[in-house]
C-alpha positions as CSV (number, residue, x, y, z in Angstrom):
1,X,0.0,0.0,0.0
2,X,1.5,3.2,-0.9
3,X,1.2,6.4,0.9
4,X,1.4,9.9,-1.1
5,X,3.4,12.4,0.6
6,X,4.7,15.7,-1.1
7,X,6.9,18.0,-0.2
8,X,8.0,21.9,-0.6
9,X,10.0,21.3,-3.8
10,X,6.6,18.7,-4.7
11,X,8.9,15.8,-4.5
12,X,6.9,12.6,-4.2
13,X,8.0,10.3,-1.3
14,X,6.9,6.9,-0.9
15,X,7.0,2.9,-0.4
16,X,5.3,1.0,-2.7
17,X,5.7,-2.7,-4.0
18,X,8.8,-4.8,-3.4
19,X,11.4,-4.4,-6.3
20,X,14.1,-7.1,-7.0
21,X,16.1,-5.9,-9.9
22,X,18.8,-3.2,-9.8
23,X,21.3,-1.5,-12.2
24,X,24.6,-3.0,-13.8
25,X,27.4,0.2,-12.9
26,X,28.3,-0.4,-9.2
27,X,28.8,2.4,-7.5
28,X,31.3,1.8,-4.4
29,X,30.4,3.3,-1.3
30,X,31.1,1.9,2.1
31,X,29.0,2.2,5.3
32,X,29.9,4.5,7.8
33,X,28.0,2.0,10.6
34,X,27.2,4.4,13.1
35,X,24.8,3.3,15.3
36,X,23.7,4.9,18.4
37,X,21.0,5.4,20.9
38,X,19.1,9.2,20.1
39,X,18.8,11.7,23.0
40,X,15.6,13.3,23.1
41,X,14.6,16.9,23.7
42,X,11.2,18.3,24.2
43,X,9.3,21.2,22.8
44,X,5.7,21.3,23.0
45,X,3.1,21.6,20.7
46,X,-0.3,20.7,19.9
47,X,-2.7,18.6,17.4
48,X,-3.9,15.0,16.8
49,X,-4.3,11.6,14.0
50,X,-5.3,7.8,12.7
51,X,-3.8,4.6,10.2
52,X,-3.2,4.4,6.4
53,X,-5.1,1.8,4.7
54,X,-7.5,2.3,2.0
55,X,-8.9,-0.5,-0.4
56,X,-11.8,1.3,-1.9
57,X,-11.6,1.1,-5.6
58,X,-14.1,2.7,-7.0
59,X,-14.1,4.1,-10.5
60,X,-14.8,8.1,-11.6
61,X,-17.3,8.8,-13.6
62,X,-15.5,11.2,-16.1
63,X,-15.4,12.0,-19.7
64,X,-11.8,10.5,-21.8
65,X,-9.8,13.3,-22.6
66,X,-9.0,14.2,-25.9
67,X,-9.2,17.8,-24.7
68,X,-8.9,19.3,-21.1
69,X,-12.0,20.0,-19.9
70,X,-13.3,24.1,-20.4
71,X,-13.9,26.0,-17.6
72,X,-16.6,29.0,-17.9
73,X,-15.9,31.7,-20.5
74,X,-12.6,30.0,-21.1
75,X,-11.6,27.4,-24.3
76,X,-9.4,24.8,-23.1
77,X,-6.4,24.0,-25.5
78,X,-2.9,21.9,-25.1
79,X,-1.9,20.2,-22.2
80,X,1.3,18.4,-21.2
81,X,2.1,15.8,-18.1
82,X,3.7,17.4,-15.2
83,X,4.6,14.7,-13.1
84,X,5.0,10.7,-13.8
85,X,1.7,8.9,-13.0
86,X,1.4,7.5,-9.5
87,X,0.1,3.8,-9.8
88,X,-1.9,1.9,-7.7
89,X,-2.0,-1.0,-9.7
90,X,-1.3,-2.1,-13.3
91,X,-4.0,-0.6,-14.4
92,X,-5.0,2.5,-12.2
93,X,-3.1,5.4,-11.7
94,X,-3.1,9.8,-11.3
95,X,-1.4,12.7,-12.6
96,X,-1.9,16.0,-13.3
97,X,-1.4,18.3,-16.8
98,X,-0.4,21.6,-17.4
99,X,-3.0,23.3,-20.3
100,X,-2.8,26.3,-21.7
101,X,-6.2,27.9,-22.5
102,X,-8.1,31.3,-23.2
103,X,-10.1,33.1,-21.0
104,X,-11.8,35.8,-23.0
105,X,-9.0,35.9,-25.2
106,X,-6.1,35.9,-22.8
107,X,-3.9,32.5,-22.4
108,X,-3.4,31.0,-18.7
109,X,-2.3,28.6,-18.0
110,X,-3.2,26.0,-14.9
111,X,-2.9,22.5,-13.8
112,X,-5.7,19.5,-14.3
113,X,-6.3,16.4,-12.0
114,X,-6.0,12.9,-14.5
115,X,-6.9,9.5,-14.0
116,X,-6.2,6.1,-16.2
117,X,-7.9,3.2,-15.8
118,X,-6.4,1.0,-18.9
119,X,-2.7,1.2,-17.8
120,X,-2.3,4.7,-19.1
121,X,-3.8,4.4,-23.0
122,X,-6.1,7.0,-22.1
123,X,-6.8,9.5,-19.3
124,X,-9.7,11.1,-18.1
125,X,-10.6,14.3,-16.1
126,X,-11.3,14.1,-13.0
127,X,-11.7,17.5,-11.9
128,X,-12.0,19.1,-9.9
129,X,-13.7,22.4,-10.8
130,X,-12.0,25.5,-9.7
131,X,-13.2,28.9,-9.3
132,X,-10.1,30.3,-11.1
133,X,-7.9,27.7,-13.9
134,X,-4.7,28.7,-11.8
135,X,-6.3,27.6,-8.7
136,X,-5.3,24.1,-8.3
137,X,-1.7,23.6,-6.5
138,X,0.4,21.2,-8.6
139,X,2.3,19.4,-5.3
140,X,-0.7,20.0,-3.0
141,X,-2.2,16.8,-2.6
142,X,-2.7,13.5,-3.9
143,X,-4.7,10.3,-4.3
144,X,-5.1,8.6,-1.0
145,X,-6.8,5.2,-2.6
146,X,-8.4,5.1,-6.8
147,X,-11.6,6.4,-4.6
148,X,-10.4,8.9,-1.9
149,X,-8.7,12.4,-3.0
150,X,-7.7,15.7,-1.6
151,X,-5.9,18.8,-3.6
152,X,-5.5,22.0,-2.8
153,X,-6.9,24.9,-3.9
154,X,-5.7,28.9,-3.4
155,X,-8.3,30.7,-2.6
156,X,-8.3,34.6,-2.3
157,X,-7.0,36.8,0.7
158,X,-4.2,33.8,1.2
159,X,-6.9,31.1,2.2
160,X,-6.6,27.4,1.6
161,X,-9.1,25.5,-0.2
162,X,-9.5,20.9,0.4
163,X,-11.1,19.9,-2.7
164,X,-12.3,16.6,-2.0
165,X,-13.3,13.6,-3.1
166,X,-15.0,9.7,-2.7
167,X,-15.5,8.8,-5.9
168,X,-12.5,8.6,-7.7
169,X,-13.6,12.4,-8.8
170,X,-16.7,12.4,-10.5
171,X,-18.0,14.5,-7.2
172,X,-15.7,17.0,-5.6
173,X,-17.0,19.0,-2.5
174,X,-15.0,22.2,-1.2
175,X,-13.2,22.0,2.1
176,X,-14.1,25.1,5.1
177,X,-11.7,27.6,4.2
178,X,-8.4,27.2,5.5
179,X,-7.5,30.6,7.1
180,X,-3.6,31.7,7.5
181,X,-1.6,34.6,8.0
182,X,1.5,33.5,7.1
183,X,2.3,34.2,3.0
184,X,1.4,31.7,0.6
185,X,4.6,29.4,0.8
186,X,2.6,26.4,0.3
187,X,0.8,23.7,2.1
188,X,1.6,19.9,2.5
189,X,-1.3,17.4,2.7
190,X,-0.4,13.7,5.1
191,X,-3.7,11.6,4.5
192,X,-3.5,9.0,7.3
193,X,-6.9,7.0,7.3
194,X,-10.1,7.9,5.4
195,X,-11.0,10.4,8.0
196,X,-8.0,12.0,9.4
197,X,-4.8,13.9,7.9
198,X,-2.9,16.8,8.6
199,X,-1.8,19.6,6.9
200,X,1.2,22.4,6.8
201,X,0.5,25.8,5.7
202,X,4.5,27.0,5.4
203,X,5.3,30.9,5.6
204,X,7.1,32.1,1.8
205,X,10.0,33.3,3.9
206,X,13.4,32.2,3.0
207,X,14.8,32.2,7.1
208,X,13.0,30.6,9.4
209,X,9.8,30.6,7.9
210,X,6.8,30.0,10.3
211,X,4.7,26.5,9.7
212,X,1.1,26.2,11.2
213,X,-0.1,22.2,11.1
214,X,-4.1,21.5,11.1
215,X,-6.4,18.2,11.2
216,X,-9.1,17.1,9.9
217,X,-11.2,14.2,11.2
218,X,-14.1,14.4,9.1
219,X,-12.5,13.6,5.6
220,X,-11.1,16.7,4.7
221,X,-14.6,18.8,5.3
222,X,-13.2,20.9,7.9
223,X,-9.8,21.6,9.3
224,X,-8.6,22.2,13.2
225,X,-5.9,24.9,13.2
226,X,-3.1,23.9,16.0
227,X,-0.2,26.0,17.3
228,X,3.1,26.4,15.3
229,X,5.2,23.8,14.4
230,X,9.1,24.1,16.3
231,X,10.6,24.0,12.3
232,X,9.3,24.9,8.6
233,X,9.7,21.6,7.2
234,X,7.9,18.3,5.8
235,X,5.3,15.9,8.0
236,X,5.1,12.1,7.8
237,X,2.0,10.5,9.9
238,X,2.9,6.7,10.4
239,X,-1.0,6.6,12.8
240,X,-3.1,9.0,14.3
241,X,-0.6,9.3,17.1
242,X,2.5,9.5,15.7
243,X,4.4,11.1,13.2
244,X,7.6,13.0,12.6
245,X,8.5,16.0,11.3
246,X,11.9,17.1,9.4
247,X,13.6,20.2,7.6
248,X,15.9,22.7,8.4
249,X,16.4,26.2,10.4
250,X,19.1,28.7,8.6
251,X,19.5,30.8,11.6
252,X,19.6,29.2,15.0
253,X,16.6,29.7,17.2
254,X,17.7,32.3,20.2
255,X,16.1,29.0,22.7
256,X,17.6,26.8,21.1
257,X,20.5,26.3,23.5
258,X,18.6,27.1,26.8
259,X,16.2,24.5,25.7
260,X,18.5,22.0,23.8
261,X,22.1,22.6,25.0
262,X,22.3,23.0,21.3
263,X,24.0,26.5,19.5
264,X,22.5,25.1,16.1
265,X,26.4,24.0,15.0
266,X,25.9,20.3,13.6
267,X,22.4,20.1,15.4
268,X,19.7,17.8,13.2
269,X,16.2,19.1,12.4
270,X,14.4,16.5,13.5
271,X,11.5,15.4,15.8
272,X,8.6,13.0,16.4
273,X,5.6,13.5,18.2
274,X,3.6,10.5,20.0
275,X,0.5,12.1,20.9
276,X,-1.1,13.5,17.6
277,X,0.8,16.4,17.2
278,X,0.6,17.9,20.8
279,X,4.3,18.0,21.9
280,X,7.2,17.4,19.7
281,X,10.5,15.7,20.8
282,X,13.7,16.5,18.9
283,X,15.8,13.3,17.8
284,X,19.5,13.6,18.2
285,X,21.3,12.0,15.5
286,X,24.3,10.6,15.8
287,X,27.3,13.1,13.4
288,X,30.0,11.0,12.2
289,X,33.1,13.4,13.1
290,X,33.9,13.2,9.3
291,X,30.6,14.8,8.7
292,X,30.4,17.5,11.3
293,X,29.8,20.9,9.7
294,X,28.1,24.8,10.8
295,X,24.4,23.8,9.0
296,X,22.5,20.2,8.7
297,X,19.1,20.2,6.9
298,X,17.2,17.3,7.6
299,X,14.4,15.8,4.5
300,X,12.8,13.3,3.1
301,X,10.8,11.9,6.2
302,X,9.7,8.2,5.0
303,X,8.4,5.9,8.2
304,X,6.2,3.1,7.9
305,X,5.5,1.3,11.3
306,X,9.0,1.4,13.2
307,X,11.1,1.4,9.7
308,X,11.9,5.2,9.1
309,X,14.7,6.9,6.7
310,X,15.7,10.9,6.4
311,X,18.7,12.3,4.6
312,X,20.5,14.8,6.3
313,X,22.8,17.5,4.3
314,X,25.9,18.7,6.1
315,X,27.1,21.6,4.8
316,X,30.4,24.0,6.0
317,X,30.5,27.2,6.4
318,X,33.1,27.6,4.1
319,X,33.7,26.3,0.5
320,X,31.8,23.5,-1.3
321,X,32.6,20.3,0.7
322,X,28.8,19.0,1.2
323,X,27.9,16.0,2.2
324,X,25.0,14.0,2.4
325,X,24.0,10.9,4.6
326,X,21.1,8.5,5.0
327,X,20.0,7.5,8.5
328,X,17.8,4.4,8.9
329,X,15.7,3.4,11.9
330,X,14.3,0.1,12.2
331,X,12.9,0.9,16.3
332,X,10.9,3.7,15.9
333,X,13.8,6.4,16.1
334,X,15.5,4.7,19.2
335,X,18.3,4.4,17.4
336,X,20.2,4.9,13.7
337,X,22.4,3.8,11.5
338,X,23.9,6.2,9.1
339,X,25.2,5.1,5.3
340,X,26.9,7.3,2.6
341,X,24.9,8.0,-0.6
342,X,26.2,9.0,-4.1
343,X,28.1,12.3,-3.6
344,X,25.8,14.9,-5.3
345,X,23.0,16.4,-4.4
346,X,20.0,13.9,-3.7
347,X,16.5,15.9,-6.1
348,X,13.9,12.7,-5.1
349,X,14.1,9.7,-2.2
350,X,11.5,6.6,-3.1
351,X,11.7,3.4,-0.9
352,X,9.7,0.1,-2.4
353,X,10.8,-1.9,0.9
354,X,13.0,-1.6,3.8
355,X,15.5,-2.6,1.8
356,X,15.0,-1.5,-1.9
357,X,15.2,2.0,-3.0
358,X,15.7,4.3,-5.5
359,X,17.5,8.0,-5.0
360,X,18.0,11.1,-7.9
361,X,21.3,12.8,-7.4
362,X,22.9,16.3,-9.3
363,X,26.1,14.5,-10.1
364,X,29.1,17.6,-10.2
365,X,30.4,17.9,-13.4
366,X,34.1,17.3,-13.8
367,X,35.4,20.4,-13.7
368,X,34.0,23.8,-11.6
369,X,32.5,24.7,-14.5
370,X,30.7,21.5,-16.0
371,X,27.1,21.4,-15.5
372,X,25.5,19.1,-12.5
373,X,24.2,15.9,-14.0
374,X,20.7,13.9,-12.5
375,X,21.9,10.6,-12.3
376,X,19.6,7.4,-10.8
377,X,20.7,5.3,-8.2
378,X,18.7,2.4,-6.1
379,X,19.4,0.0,-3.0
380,X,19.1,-3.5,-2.2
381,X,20.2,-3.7,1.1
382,X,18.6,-0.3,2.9
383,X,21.0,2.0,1.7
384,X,24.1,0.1,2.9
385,X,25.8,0.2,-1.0
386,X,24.0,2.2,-4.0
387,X,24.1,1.1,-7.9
388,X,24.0,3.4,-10.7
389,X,21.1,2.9,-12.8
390,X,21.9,3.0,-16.8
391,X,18.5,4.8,-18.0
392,X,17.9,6.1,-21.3
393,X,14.6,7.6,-22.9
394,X,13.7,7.9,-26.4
395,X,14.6,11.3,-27.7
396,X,15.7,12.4,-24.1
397,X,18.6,15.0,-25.6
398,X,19.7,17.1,-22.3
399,X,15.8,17.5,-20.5
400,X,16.2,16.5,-16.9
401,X,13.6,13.4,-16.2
402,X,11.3,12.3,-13.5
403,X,10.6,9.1,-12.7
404,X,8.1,7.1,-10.3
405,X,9.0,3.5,-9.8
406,X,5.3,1.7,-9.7
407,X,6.5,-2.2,-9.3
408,X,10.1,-4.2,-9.8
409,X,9.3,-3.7,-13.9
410,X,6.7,-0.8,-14.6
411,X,8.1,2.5,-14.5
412,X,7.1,5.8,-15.5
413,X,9.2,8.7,-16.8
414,X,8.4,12.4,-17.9
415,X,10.6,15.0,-19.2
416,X,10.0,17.9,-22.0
417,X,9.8,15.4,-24.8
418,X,6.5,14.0,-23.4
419,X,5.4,10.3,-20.8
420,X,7.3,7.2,-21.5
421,X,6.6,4.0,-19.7
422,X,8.5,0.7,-19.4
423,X,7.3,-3.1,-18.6
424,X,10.4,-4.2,-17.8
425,X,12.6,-2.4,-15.8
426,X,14.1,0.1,-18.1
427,X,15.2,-2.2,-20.9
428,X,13.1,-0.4,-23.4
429,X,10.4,2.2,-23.0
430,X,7.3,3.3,-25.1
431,X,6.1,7.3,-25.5
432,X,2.3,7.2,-24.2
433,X,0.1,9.0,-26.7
């Protein structure tokens, strides 16, 4: 069962499936092996939250698309993929497309919600309806089961919109209006049953932005504000109790060191919360002393049950020597194990087990000047060694590609050029119309 998650920089962050196949270029890289017990620091907070499992598979009612759907007054034109499809199953899957349409003669341009229900041969609109064709936020939500849906929508005066819906999205139904008074920096959606979720409404400041978490138990119909959370960054529910909560903080916090012992040098943004969101405890992490540096940014938050992952960037003061590290957890963040990744820096994180995954890296070019490279890379063994994956699309040229890994063989990839898919592991891949 997968679980959509999206960040800031909309980067999709799951576990799905079980893969068993892997690249052919090794790429060496030994463990670092540190293991040790975390410390833990409170700073309270409020909220609350429920499990992850939903087998409804209902099917929309909507029309195929051959074009986008028109909204009032407006002539709906071309539209492109923005993402790779997410996949539920071999044949039933979500995306969303960019179009570019009039509206009384001017062009705008916004995003539409698709669904396929063949395996990707055709895709239909599943709405919803907006009251503006820019309203619908491209990374704001996601596809909980092929029934159950949420995605944001931007509403005026810097209000937050839950469209929502039960039917696979032949019937949407608008949210209570999500009020904020932080800047419109975003909002991430965590589904964690059929009822309740959470969501962060981030500040658009670039230090130290504020982040204000809400809840719904109702399905999405109306939202609980709770107070602040103690970092700007990226939620992962694993129940309705707990969840964990990672990013980063550019300045230190002026408490930090009464309340941590911390000055912010080498500290990890980090923390879980056990009781729904009202108190947050900060995880220490153990540094290697090869890794130790002024700033650490903590992301990519993926925990299922007592199994968790982040990667944490450590990053000096001075000059260019990042690093990056991947911690694992297999107690529930009592303790962690930390294992070098593919030097670079990491773009997307998607686990299909414990022990298979898959990371995208901006390989440096060979020279100060060269340009960074995206380069694929997955696991076998949790993140111990990494393999280079040999990928290559039909008429890819230089565009950058995405890629969401739906079993061991099916893949999907989208660039500039257009969707591709593969059946077997990357061996060959066919454009989708």
């Amino acid at each position: 069962m997968r679980k959509q998650q999206f960040s800031t920089a909309g980067l999709a962050l799951t576990m799905i499936g079980i893969f068993t196949g892997c690249g052919t270029t090794n790429v060496t890289l030994s463990t670092q092996g540190t293991t040790t017990t975390s410390s833990i620091n409170v700073a309270n907070q409020t909220s609350q939250s429920v499990p992850k499992k939903a087998k409804n598979k209902s099917t929309p009612s909507a029309n195929t698309i051959s074009s986008v759907e028109s909204q009032k007054s407006s002539s709906a034109g071309q539209f492109v993929f923005t993402k790779p499809p997410h996949m539920w199953n071999g044949t039933q899957g979500w995306t969303t497309a960019s179009v570019l349409a009039l509206n009384n003669g001017s062009k705008m341009f916004g995003i539409r919600l698709l669904t396929t229900h063949d395996g990707g041969n055709t895709w239909s609109n599943a709405g919803p309806k907006l009251k503006s064709l820019n309203g619908l936020q491209d990374e704001d939500g996601s596809f909980y089961s092929p029934s159950l849906g949420w995605f944001v929508e931007l509403a005026p005066d810097h209000e937050f919109i839950i469209q929502r819906t039960t039917d696979g999205g032949a019937l949407w139904k608008s949210s209570t209006p999500i009020p904020t008074h932080l800047g419109d920096g975003g909002m991430q959606i965590d589904r964690v049953s059929q009822d309740v979720g959470y969501a962060v409404v981030r500040d658009a400041g670039m230090t130290n932005p504020s982040s204000e978490l809400y809840q719904t138990v109702d399905g999405g119909a109306s939202w609980k504000p709770l107070r602040n959370l103690p970092i700007s960054g990226t939620i992962d529910f694993v129940s309705k109790e707990n969840g964990w909560l990672a990013g980063t903080n550019n300045t230190p916090d002026p408490l930090l060191k009464a309340n941590t012992g911390h000055t912010g040098m080498g500290y990890t943004w980090l923390y879980q919360t056990t009781d729904g969101g009202q108190s947050w405890k900060h995880i220490e992490l153990p540094i290697p002393k090869s890794l130790t540096s002024d700033h650490t940014s903590v992301s990519y938050p993926i925990f299922r049950g007592t199994w968790g992952i982040v990667t944490v960037t450590f990053s000096p003061a001075k000059g260019d020597n990042r690093a990056e590290a991947l911690y694992v957890t297999n107690d529930g963040g009592k303790s962690w194990t930390s294992y070098k990744i593919p030097t670079g820096t990491v773009a997307d994180v998607q686990f299909l087990s414990p022990s298979s995954g898959f990371l995208k890296s901006y390989v440096p070019g060979k020279t100060p000047s060269s340009p960074e490279t995206p380069e694929w890379f997955c696991t076998q063994n949790g993140g111990r060694t990494w393999t280079r994956l040999n990928i290559s699309l039909p008429n890819q040229g230089t565009t950058d590609t995405s890629i969401e890994f739906s079993t061991n063989t099916n893949w999907w990839a989208e660039n500039q050029t257009g969707l591709f898919k593969t059946t077997n592991g990357g061996k060959s891949w066919v454009q989708v119309p």
